[in-house]
C-alpha positions in Angstrom: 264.9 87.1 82.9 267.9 87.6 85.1 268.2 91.7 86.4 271.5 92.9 87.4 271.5 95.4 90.0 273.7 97.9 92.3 272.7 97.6 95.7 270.6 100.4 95.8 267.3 100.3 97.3 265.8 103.1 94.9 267.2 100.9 91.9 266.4 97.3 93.0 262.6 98.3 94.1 260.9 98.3 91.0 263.1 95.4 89.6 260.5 93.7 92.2 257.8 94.7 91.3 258.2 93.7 87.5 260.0 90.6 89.1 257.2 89.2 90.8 254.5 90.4 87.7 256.7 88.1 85.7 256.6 85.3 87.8 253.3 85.5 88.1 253.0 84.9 84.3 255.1 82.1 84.6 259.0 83.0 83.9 261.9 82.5 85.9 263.5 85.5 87.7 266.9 85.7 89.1 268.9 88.6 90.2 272.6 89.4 89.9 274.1 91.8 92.3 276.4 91.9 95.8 274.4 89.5 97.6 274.3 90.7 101.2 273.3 93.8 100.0 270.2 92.0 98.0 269.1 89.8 100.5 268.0 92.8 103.2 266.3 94.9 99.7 264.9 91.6 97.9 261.9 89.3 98.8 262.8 86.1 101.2 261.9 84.0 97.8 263.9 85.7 95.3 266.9 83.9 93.8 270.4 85.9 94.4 273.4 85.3 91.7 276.4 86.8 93.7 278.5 89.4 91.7 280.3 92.0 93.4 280.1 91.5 96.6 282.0 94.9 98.6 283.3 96.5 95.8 285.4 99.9 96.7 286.4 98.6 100.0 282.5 97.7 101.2 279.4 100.0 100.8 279.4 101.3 104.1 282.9 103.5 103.7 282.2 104.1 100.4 279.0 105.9 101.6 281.1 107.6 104.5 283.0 109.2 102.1 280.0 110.0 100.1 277.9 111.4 102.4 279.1 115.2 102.5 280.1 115.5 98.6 277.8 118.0 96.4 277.8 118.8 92.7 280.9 117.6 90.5 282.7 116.4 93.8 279.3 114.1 94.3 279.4 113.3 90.3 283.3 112.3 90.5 283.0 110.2 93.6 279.6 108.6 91.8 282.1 107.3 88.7 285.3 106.6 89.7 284.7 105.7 93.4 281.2 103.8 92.9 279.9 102.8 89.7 283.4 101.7 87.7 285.1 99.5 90.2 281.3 98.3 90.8 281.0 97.3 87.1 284.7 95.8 87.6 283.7 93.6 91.0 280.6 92.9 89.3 281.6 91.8 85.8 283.3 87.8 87.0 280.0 87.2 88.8 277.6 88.2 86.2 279.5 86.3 83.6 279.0 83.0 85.7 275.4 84.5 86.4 274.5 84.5 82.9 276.5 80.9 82.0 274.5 79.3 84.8 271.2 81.1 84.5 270.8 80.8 81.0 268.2 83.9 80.5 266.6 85.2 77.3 266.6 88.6 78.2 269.3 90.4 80.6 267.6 93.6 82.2 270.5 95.9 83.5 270.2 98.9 85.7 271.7 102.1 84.5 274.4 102.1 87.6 274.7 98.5 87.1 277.4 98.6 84.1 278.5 94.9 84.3 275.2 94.1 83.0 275.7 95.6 79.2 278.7 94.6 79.5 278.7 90.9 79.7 275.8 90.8 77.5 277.1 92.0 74.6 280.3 89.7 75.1 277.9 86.8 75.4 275.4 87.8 72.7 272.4 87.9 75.0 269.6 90.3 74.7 269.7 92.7 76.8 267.3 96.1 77.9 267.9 99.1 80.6 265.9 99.9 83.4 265.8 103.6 84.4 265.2 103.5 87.9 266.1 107.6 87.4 264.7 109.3 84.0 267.6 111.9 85.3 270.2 110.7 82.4 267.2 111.0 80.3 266.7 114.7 79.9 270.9 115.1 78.6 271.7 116.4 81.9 275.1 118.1 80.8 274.0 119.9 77.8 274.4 123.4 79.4 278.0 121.4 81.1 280.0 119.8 78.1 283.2 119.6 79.7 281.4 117.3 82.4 279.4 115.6 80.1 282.8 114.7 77.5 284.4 113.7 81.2 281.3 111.1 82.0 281.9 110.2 78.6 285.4 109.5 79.0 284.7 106.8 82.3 282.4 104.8 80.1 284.9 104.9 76.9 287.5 104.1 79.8 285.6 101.1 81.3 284.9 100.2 77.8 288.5 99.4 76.9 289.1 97.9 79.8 286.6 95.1 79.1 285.6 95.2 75.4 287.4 94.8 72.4 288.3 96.6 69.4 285.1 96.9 67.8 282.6 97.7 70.7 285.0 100.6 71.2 284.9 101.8 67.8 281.0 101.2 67.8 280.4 104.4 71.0 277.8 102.3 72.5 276.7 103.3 75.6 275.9 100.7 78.3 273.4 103.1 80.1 271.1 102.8 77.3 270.4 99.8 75.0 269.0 100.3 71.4 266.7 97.5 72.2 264.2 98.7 75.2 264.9 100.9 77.9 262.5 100.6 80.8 261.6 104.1 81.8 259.6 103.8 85.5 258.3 107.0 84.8 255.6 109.4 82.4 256.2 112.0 80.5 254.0 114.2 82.4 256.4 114.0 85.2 259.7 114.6 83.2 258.1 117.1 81.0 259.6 115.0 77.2 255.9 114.6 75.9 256.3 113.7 72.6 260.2 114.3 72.4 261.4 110.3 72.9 262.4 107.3 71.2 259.9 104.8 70.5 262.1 102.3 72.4 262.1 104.3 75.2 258.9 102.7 76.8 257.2 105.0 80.1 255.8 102.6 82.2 255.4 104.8 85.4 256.4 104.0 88.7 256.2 100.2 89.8 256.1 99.5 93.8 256.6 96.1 94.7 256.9 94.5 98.2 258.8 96.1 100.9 260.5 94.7 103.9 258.8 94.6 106.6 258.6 97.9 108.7 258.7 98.2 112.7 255.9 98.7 114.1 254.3 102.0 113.3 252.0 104.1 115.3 249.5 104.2 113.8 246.9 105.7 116.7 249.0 108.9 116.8 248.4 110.6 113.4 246.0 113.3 114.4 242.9 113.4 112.5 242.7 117.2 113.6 245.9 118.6 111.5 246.7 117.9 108.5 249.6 115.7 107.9 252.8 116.3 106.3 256.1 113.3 106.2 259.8 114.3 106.3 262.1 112.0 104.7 265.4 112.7 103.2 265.5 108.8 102.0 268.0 105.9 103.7 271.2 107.3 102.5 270.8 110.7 103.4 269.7 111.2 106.6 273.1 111.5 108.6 273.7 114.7 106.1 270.4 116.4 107.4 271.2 117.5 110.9 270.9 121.3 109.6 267.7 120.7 107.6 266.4 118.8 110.2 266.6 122.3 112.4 264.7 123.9 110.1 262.2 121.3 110.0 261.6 121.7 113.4 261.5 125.4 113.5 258.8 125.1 110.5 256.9 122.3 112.5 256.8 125.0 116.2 255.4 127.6 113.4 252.8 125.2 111.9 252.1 123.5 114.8 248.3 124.4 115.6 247.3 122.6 111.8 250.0 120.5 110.8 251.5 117.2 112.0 254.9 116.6 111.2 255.7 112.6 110.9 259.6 113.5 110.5 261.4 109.4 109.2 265.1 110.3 110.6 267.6 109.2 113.5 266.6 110.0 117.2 270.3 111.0 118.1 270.2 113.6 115.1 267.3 114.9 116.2 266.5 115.5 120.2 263.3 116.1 121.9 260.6 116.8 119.7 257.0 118.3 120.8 254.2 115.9 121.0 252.7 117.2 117.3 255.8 116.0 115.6 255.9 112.2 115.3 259.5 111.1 115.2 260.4 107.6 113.5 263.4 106.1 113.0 261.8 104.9 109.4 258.6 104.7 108.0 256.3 102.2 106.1 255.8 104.9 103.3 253.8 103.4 101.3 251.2 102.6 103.5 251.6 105.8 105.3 250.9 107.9 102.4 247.6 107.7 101.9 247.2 109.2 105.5 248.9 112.5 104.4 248.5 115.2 103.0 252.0 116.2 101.8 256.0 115.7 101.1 258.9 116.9 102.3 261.9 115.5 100.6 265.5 114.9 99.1 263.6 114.7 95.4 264.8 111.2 95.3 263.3 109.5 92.2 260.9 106.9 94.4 260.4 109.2 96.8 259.0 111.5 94.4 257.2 109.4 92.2 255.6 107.4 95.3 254.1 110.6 96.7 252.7 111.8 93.3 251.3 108.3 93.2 248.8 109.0 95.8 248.5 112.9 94.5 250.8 114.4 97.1 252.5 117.6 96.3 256.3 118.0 97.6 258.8 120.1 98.7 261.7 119.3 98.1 265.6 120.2 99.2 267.8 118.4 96.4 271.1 117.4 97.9 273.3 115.7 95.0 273.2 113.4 91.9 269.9 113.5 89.9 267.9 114.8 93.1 268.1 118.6 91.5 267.0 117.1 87.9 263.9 115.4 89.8 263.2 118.3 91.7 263.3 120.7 88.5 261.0 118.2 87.5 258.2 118.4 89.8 258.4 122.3 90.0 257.7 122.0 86.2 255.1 120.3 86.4 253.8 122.5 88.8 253.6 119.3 91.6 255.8 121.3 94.1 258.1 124.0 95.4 261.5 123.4 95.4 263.8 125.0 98.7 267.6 125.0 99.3 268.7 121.8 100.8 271.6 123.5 102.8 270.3 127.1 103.8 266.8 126.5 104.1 265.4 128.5 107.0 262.7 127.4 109.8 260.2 130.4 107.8 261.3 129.7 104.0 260.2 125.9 104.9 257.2 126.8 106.5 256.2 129.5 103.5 256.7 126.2 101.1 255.1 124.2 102.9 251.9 126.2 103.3 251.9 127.7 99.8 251.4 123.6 98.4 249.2 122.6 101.6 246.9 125.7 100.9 247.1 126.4 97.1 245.0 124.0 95.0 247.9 124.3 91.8 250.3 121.8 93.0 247.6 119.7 94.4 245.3 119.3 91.3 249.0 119.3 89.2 250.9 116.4 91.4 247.1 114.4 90.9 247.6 114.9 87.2 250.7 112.9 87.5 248.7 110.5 89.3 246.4 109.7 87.0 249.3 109.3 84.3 251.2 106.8 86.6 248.1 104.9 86.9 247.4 105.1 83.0 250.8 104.1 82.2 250.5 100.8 83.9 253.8 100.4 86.2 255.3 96.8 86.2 252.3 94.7 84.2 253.6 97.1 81.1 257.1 96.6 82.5 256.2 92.8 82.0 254.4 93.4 78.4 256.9 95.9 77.1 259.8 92.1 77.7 257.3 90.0 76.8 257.2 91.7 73.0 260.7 91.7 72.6 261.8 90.0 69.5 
């Protein structure tokens, strides 16, 4: 099984968890992505297959330039500035990837567009993984023009790199006919019912992490309840107002709730002795120890919090964050608050209404018990095991 990857932490996570279930069942496992980014998000062990290494001028100014984009400014960038000329640095590496590697089955991500691409060329089997069940729920039906302009990047990249007939055919490389990998329920994403039989919801799948710094562990107060702030790795630099207005919640909560606030010292100042302030987090083993979320709606965000019951708030900032988010306030898992105009009391009101009213709770454990039904990365591993 070779995965091929954008160097995403969000989309390469689960890749490991299904990665190492596999390998525990005996296959061989290879990735295919820009290796510098893979090594820092992939286990010591795991076996790299360089393609695309700093596409767009490196990942770092690419995400500069990202940072402060919202809506169809964030969905332009996302296309022509990250995931075409990725799929175009990626395609030369995969192709030697696949020639070398040999694999029966070629799982691609959804931003990971070389994937499809050089399978079908090559003729090898090849299944999505939806690290995001965002381009699930046909995001631009209410939006054709943006949805015929998506439309037109993929026909675009197409051309480039197919030939005649793919064109003609309309495939889509998000999506194969074959299996898509959807780590996800349809509690969550509210399609119960309403999907393709090859669409297969496995729920969330949490592998291994790299190692955290050390956490402290001795100060979560047993006393209040306890609440974690995190707007994710790649957004944190665009918080600086939300993170007032985390603050301001946190002096107006502060006799029951414990902030543990995952975000940059220098954006942040002095904070009072009930808020912990960390530069990151070992969230999965801290969220057990809580009793709520505050967050960006980022897919594993999200779904790793409703793992463990949590409900959320959450501020959606660009991309599929807003999808997610109208996700969990369907479901009744969470209140949803403006990302940029949130105030120190709206915060607080949203954070109290899911700390204090049972709905969200008993709604985001629902989802629990889905994920935990669904079976994550062992029916990941089953679902490519069947394939024909």
């Amino acid at each position: 099984m070779l995965f091929t990857v954008p160097p995403l932490a969000g989309h390469v996570n689960p890749t490991v968890a299904v990665g190492a279930e596999l390998a525990a069942r005996g296959h061989e496992i290879a990735w295919a992505g820009p290796a510098s980014a893979l090594t820092r998000l992939l286990p010591a062990q795991a076996r790299i297959l360089p393609a695309g290494e700093e596409a767009g001028g490196g990942y770092a100014a690419l995400h500069e330039r990202w940072r402060d984009l919202r809506g169809v400014g964030a969905l332009r960038f996302l296309w022509e500035e990250a995931l075409v000329p990725l799929a175009r640095a990626m395609v030369p590496g995969v192709e030697r990837a696949v020639r070398a590697f040999g694999p029966d089955v070629l799982v691609a991500d959804q931003q990971a567009l070389a994937g499809p691409l050089v399978a079908r060329r090559l003729g090898v089997p090849w299944v999505t993984s939806a690290s995001t069940s965002a381009e699930l729920t046909r995001p631009f039906a209410d939006f054709p023009k943006i949805g015929e302009w998506v439309a037109g990047q993929i026909s675009g990249l197409l051309a480039e790199f197919g030939d005649a007939a793919t064109e003609s055919a309309g495939w889509d490389p998000r999506f194969s006919e074959r299996l898509v990998l959807v780590f996800s329920t349809p509690e969550l994403v509210g399609t119960a019912g309403d999907f393709p039989a090859h669409h297969a919801y496995v729920g969330p799948a949490f592998g291994a992490r790299p190692a955290s710094p050390g956490f402290p562990w001795q100060r979560l107060d047993p006393a209040r309840r306890r609440v974690l702030v995190s707007l994710g790795t790649l957004n944190q630099e665009a918080g600086a107002r939300f993170y007032g207005a985390v603050l301001g919640a946190a002096e107006r909560l502060a006799e029951e709730v414990q902030f543990v606030l995952a975000a940059p010292a220098a954006l942040i100042g002095p904070v009072p002795g009930h808020v912990l302030l960390q530069e990151s987090v070992p969230q999965l083993e801290l969220l057990p120890h809580l009793d709520a979320v505050v967050c960006h709606a980022g897919h594993n965000t999200v779904c790793e919090a409703l793992a463990h019951g949590l409900p959320l708030v959450v501020a959606p900032i660009r991309d599929d964050q807003p999808i997610v988010a109208e996700q969990v306030v369907g479901a009744g898992a969470g209140i949803r608050v403006r990302f940029g105009r949130t105030r120190a009391e709206e915060l607080r009101d949203a954070l109290t209404a899911v700390l204090d009213d049972p709905g969200p709770r008993r709604a985001a454990r629902r989802i629990q018990a889905s994920f935990a039904a669904a079976g994550g990365a062992a029916a990941a591993a089953d679902r490519l095991e069947k394939l024909p």
